[in-house]
Each structure stands twice: as C-alpha cells, then as structure tokens.
N, C-alpha and C positions, 0 to 999 in steps of 0.2 A: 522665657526663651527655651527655644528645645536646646538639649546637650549638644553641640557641635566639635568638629576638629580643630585642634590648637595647635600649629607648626610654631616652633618657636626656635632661633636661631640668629644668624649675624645680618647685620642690618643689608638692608640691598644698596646704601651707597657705597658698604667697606669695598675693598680691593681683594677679592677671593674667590676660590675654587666655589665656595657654599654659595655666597651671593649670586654667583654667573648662572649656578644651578636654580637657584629660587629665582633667579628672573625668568628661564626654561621655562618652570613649572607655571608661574601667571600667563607668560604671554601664550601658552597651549590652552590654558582657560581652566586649569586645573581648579581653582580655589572659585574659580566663578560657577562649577559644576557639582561642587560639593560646598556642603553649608560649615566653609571651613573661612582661619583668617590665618595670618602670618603675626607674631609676635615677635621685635626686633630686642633680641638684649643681650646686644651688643655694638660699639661701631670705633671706629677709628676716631684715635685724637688723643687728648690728655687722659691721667689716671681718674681723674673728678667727673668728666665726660665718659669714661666707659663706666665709672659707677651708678650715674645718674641714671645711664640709661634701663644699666644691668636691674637696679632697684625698679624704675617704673614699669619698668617690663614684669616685674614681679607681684609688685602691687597689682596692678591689671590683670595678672594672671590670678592671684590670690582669691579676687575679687570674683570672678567667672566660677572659682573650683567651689567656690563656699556657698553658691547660689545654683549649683550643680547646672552650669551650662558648660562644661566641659566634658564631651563621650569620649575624646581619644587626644592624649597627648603625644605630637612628633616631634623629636628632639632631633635635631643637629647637631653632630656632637661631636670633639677631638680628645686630642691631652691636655692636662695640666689644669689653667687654668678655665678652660672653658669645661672639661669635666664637673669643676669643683662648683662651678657656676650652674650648671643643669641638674647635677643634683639637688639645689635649693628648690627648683620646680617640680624635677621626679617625684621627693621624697613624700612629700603632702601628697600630691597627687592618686601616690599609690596608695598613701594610708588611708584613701575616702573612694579606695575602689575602683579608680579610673586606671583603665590601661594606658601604656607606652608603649612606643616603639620608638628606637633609636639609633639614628640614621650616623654610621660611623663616617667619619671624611679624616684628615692628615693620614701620614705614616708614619706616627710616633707611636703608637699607642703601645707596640713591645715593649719598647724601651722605655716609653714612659712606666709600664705597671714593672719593670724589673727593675730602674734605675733610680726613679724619682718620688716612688711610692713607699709610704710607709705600712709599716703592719697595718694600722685601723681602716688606713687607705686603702689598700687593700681588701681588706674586708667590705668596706664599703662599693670598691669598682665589682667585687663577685656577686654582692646583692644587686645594687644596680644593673646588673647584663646580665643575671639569673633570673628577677624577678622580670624583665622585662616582656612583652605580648612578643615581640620582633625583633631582632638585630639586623640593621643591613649593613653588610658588607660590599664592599663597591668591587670585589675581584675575588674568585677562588681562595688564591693564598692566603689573602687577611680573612673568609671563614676559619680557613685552617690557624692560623695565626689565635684567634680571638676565642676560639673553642678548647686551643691548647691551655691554654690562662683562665678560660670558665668555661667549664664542661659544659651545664648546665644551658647555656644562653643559647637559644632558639633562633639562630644565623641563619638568615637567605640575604643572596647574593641578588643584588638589583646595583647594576651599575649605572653612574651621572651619567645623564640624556643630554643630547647635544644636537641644536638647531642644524639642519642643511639648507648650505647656501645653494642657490639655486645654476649655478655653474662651478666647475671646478679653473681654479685657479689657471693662466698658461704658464705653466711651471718650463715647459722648453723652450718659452719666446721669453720670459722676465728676465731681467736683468740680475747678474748672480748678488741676490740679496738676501743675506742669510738670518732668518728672523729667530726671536726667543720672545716669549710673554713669560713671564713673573717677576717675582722679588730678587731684587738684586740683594745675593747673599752669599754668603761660601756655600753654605748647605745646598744650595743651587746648584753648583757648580758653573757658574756665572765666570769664576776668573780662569777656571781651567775652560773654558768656551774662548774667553780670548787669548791666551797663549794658543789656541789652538789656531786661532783665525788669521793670528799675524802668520805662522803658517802657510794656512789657503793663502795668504797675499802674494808668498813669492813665486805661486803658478800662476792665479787669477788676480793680476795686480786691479782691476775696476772692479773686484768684491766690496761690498761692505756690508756691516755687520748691526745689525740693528735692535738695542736690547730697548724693550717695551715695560718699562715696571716701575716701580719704588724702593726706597731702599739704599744702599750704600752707592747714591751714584759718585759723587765725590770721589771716592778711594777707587770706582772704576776709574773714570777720568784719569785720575792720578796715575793707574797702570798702565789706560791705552798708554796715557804720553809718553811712559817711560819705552813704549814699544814703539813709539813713531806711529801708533793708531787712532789718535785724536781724529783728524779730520776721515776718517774711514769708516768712525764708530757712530751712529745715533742712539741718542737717548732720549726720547719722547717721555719718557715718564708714564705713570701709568694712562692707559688710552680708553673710552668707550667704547661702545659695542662696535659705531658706523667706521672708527677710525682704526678699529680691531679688523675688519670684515677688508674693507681696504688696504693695511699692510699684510692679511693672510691673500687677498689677492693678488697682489705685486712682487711676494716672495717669490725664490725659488727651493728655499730646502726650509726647513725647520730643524731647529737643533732643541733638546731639553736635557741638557748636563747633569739630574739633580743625584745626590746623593743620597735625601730619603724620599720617595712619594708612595701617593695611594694608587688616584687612578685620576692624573691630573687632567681638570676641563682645557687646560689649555693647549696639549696634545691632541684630543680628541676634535678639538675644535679645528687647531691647521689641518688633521686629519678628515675632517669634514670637508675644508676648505680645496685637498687635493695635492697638500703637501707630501713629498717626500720626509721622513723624520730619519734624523739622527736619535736616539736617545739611549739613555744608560739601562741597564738590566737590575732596576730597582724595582721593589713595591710591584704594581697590577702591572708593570709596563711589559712583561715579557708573554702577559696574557692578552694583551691586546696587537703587541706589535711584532709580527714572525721575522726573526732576522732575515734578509736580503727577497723578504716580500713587499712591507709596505714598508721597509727602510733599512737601517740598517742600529745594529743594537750592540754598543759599547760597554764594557766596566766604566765604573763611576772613579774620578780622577786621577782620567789617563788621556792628557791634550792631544796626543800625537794619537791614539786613533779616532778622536772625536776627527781632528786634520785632515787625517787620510781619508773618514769617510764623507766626510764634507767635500772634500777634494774629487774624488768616485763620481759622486751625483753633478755636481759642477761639470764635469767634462762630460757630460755623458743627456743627453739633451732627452734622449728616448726612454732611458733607464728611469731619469726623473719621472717621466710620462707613467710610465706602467706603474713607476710604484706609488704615485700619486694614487691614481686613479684605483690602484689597488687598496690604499689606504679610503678613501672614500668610500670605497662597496663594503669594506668591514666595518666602517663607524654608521652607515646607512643600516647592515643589518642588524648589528646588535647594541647601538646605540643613541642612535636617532630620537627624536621623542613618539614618535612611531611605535618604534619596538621595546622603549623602556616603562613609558607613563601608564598603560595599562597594568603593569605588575604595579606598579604603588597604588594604583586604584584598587586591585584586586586586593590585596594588601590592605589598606580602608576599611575595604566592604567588610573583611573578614573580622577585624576589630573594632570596627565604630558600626556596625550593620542598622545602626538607629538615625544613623546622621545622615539627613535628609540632602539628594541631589535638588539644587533651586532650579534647575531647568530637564528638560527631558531631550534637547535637541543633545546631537551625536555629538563625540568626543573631536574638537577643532584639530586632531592629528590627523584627522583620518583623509 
C-alpha cells in the first residue's frame, strides 16, 4: 500500500467542536479525494472506554507507520490530556521520518503551557510545535499566542469550515427564542446567560430560552427554578445535525457567553444560519465578530449586558435582519467550506505531495 494521510483525532459520535468539523470535512468529500482515512482515539464515556479506544487507535496506527503506509500525519489537537495523547502518535512518527501537522482546537493551550505544565512538559510541547511540517491556528491571535510559547512552530492560520444552510433563518418573524449550543458549564458562561435572561423576561415576558448541550443540566434546572425560569428554559440536551439546523432556524438571536474559546463551530454555524450573536470578546471571537455589525460583543461574566444586548435585537425586528444577514456574508466568505477546504488541501499537497487523489473529478464545494 502506498503511504497515505492519517487524520487522527476525537471520534465523530463525541459531542464537539473537532467532531462537527470532521463531519464538514467527509461530507465535502475531502477523505474520499485524497487517499486519506480518519483515525478515532478518542470518544466519550467511561475512563476504560476512552482508553480502549485511545490504545486501538494506536495500535492501528503503529501498525500502518512500521509498514510505512503513513506519508503524513494530522493531528487534532488541544490541552492537557489530549496533548499527552497525540504525542504517543507524533513521537514515532517523527522518529521514522514522517511529517505532521497539527491542527490546534480549544482555547486553553496558554494557560495550559504556563499553568499545568511542567519543565519536561514543556520541553516536550516546544519539540512537538517546533518539530512539526504545520501548525494551524484557527484565528490571528492564537498564531500570535502559540508563536509567543515556540518561536520556532511554523503557524498558518486556516480557520473551522462551516456548512451553508441554504436560507437564512426569519429572525424578524421567529418567535423571541434565544438559542445557545454547548456544554453546560461555568466556563461557558452558561449561568451568567440565564441570570441574564430572567432579565429579557421582564420586557419580553413570551421569550424563552433554549440551552442545547450536556453537562451540568441539573444544577441549571436547579437555578432556573430558583429564578421562576423552569417552565421558560429548554434543555434538549445535546441535539444532531437535522435538530441543530431546526432550532438555528426557529431562533431569533444566538447568545455564546463562554469565558475561554478558540474559534467555536457553534457560533459560526448560527452565524451561518443568519443569526444575530450576542457573544463575549474572548479567544478568535473578536476576529470573527465586528461589534454592532453581525452582533453585538460583550465582556465575559457580566449578565446585565449580555441582557441589555439580547434585550436591543429582541425589540428591534430590522436590526435582527441586517445583522443576520450580515453575519451570514462574513461566515460565507471566509468560512464556508468553500473558502476554507481548499487551504487544507493545499496544505496536503504541500506535505504529503506522494499521496495519491483516488478520483480526478472536482472538489464537491465548488
């Protein structure tokens, strides 16, 4: 077997930014165009179940590198423990000559190499992101971020691609239904989202509030009540793609509270969809979203103007409209799979240039 491309990263049933993006990547035909596969090792569930997997995924890999049908390894890659995880795959890899590139996702990774790292750890994240063919960064500030901590690592900017639905949502006809997709978590700011909403309730008493994810629903539950938001709040838990595409159409504002992010798919996506966003001036978000263009951009846990601006787009039927649709002409041009999946191809070419396309028809974005 010829050397082929190895993506290896978190499984596509987990609940995440990486998985939503590696479904992107198949359903544009990407892995069917190149003589590439996906390697999962990782997935949600117990500690015995993410090692079982962690390990076969390795083996498997082991197995390919020792028989040299691996020309390019692509790592998926965060803090902590999924770092410690991807170097068991980098480190062989490099030592038998095969390139990486390694595709950066969370927004820990400062904090991780100044907080949680040790000296050897350390030593080890500089050789890994120094020795590496690529680094992708998913926004401007985390190159700058990830260049400051290793000079050395060879950063381009290629931001997560993100499907367009094929209308934009009626954000001035929907009902004021104010959505959120992730992890219900503090780091979210998930409970600063609903002190803020009981808020919107006493302008717009037939809002409600609809948080989409996994995670501490409980202890939500437990606050709406204390707020008299129970029957106002849904918690679907976390949703598919058809029932994702459905509440980003029915919404009328998208809010994303978080405290740290990168350059989250699930912003980009309502943003796709034609949402209005609320969200904080964290991580890529201020690269992506112009204050009082495609929404409106907050400090990270401060309910009262998450309120107020949630409050703003609710009253304002037209304002929703423009910044909708303003937000949808910026995620159409520089993030669509359009305009991002040819940079990872070229990106390929340029470090696996052996690794055979199996078909010659055109790229299914186009």
């Amino acid at each position: 077997m010829a050397p082929r491309i190895v993506m290896i990263g978190s499984s596509r049933a987990t609940r995440g930014g990486i998985s939503s993006m590696v479904d992107v990547y198949f359903d544009a035909g990407l892995f069917d165009r190149w003589d590439a596969e996906y390697l999962e090792t990782h997935c949600d569930g117990s500690k015995v179940a993410k090692l079982a997997k962690a390990l076969g995924a390795w083996i498997a890999f082991m197995a390919r590198l020792v028989y040299g049908e691996v020309g390019l390894l692509h790592v998926n890659i965060a803090s902590d423990a999924s770092f410690r995880r991807k170097a068991c795959f980098i480190l062989p890899a490099h030592l038998l000559g095969v390139p990486y590139v390694l595709h950066m996702h969370g927004g820990d990774f400062e904090r991780f190499y100044r907080e949680r790292c040790g000296v050897l750890e350390r030593r080890l994240l500089a050789f890994v992101y120094g020795h590496a063919g690529a680094v992708i960064a998913l926004t401007e500030g985390w190159k700058r971020k990830i260049q400051a901590i290793v000079p050395a690592a060879p950063v381009v900017v290629i931001p997560n691609p993100v499907r367009m639905p094929r209308t934009p949502a009626p954000v001035a006809t929907n009902a004021p239904r104010i959505a959120y997709l992730g992890m219900v978590k503090e780091a979210k700011g998930v409970y600063e989202l609903l002190e803020a909403f009981g808020e919107v309730k006493k302008a717009h008493p037939d809002a409600r509030l609809v948080v989409a994810g996994d995670g501490e629903l409980e202890k939500l539950h437990y606050k709406a009540c204390e707020r008299d938001l129970l029957d106002d709040v849904e918690t679907p838990g976390w949703i598919g793609a058809a029932d994702k595409d459905a509440l980003l159409q029915s919404a009328s504002v998208f809010v994303l509270p978080s405290h740290v992010e990168a350059l989250p798919m699930a912003l980009l996506e309502a943003m796709a969809s034609g949402l209005p966003v609320v969200a904080t001036r964290v991580g890529g978000i201020p690269e992506v979203v112009t204050d009082g263009r495609e929404g409106w951009l907050v400090a990270p846990g401060d309910p009262a103007s998450i309120a107020d601006a949630v409050a703003r787009l609710l009253e304002d039927p037209s304002r929703r409209t423009a910044m909708g649709l303003a937000a949808r002409r910026r995620v159409a041009e520089a993030f669509s799979v359009g305009a991002v999946l040819p940079r990872i191809e070229s990106l390929w070419a340029r470090y696996a240039a052996y690794a055979k396309r199996t078909s010659t028809a055109g790229p299914a974005y186009l």
